[in-house]
C-alpha positions as CSV (number, residue, x, y, z in Angstrom):
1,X,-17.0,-16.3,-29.8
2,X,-16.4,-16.8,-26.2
3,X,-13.1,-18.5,-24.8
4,X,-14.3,-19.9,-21.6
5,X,-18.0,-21.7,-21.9
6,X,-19.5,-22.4,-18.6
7,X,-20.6,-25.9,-18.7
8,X,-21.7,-28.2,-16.0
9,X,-18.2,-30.2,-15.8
10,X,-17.0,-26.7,-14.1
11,X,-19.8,-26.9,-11.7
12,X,-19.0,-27.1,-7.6
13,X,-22.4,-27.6,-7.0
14,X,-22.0,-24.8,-4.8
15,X,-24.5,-22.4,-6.1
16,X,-22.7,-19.3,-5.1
17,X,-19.6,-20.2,-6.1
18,X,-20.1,-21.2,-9.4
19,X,-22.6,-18.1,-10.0
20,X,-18.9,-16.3,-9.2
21,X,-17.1,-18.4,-11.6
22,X,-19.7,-17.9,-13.7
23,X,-18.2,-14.0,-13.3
24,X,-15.0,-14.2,-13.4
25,X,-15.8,-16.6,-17.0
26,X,-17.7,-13.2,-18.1
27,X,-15.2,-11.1,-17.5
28,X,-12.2,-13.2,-19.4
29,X,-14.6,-13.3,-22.4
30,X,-15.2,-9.7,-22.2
31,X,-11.3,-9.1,-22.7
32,X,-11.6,-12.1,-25.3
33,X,-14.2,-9.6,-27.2
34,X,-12.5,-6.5,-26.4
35,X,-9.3,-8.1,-28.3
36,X,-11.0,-9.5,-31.2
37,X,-12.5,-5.6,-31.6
38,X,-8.6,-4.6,-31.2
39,X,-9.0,-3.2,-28.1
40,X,-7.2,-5.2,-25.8
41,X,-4.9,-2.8,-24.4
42,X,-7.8,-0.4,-23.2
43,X,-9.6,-3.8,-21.9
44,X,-6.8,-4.7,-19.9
45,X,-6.5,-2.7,-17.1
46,X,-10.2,-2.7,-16.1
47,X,-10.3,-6.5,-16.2
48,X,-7.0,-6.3,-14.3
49,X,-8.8,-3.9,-11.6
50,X,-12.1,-6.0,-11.7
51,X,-9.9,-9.1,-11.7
52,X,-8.2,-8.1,-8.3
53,X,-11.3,-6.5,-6.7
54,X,-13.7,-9.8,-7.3
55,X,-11.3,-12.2,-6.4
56,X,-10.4,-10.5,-3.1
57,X,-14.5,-10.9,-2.8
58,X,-14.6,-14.3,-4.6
59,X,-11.5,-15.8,-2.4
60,X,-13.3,-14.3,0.9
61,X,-15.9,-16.1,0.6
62,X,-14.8,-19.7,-0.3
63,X,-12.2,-18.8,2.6
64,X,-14.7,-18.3,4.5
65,X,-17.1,-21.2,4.1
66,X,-13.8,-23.2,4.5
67,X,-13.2,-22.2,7.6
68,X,-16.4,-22.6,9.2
69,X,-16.7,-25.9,8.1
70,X,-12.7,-27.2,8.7
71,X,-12.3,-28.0,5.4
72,X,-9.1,-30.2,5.4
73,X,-7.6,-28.3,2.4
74,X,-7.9,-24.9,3.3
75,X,-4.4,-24.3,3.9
76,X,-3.3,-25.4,0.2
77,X,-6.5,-24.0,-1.7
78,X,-5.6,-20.4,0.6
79,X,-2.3,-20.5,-1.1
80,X,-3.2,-20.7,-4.7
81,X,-5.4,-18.0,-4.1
82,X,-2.9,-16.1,-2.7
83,X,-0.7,-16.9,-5.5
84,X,-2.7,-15.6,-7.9
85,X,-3.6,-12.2,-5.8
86,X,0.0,-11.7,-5.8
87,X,0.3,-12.2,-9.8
88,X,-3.0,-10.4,-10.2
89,X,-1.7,-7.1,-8.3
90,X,1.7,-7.6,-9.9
91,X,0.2,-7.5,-13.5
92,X,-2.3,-4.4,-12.3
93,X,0.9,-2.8,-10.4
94,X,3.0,-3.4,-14.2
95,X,-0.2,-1.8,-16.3
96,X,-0.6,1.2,-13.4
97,X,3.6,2.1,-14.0
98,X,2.8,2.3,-17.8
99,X,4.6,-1.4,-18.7
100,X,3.1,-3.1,-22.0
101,X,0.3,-5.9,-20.5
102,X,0.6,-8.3,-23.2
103,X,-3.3,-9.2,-23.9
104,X,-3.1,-12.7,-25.2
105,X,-0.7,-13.8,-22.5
106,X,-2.9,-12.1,-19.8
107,X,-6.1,-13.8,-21.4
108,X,-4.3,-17.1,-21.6
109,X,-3.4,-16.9,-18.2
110,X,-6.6,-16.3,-16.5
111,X,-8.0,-19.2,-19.1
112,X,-5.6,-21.8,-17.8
113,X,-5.6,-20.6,-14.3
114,X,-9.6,-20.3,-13.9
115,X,-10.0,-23.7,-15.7
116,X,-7.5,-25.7,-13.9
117,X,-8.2,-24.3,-10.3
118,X,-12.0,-25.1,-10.8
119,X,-11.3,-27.9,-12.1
120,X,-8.3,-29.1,-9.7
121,X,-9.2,-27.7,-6.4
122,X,-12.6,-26.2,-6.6
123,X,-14.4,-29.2,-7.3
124,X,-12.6,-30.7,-4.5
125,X,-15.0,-28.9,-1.8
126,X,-18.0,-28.8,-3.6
127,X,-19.0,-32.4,-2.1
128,X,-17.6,-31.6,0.9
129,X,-19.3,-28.4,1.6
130,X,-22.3,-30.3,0.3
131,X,-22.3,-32.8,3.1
132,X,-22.0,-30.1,5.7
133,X,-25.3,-28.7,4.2
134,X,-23.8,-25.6,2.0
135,X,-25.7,-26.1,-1.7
């Protein structure tokens, strides 16, 4: 059973960026799946490497479109994402040095976090971006 259901109400309405939710919702179930089959611990550092490596991607591109169109909350949005690059690498850094990455606390984490940034900021430039012609 997945964690994370894609459903509309997580929907931008940008069609790329939710295709990359869509992702990033993939890859949290696969550690979801991974941990249910009792191998969390081997799950977590790919998802931690694919984690890092698609958000860079993922952030790039909102950041992007953001830009270009003088979104007026670029700065704030810019700094979750940093924020969570920085815990991200931190995490990825931890599992690289040999520390115990707790599963469940890492798969709760990128739950709350994916959830509540779509759902707090995300959807936010979806009608803007919309407006300025991006679908």
């Amino acid at each position: 059973m997945a964690v994370i259901q894609w459903t509309d109400s997580l929907a931008t309405n940008v069609s790329k960026f939710d295709e990359q939710h869509k992702r990033l919702i993939k890859m949290i179930n696969d550690l979801h799946e991974a941990m249910s089959s009792g191998k969390g611990k081997e799950a977590a550092g790919k998802v931690l490497v694919d984690l890092v490596n698609y958000c860079g991607t993922h952030f790039s591109a909102e950041e992007k479109l953001m830009i270009t169109h003088n979104y007026p909350e670029y700065a704030a949005h810019k700094k979750l994402h940093d924020d969570l690059t920085k815990q991200a690498l931190e995490l990825k850094k931890g599992y690289e040095e040999g520390k115990p990455v707790i599963t469940i606390e890492l798969l709760t984490f990128l739950r709350n976090w994916l959830t509540n940034h779509i759902n707090g900021t995300d959807k936010k430039y979806g009608p803007f971006l919309k407006s300025k012609g991006v679908a």
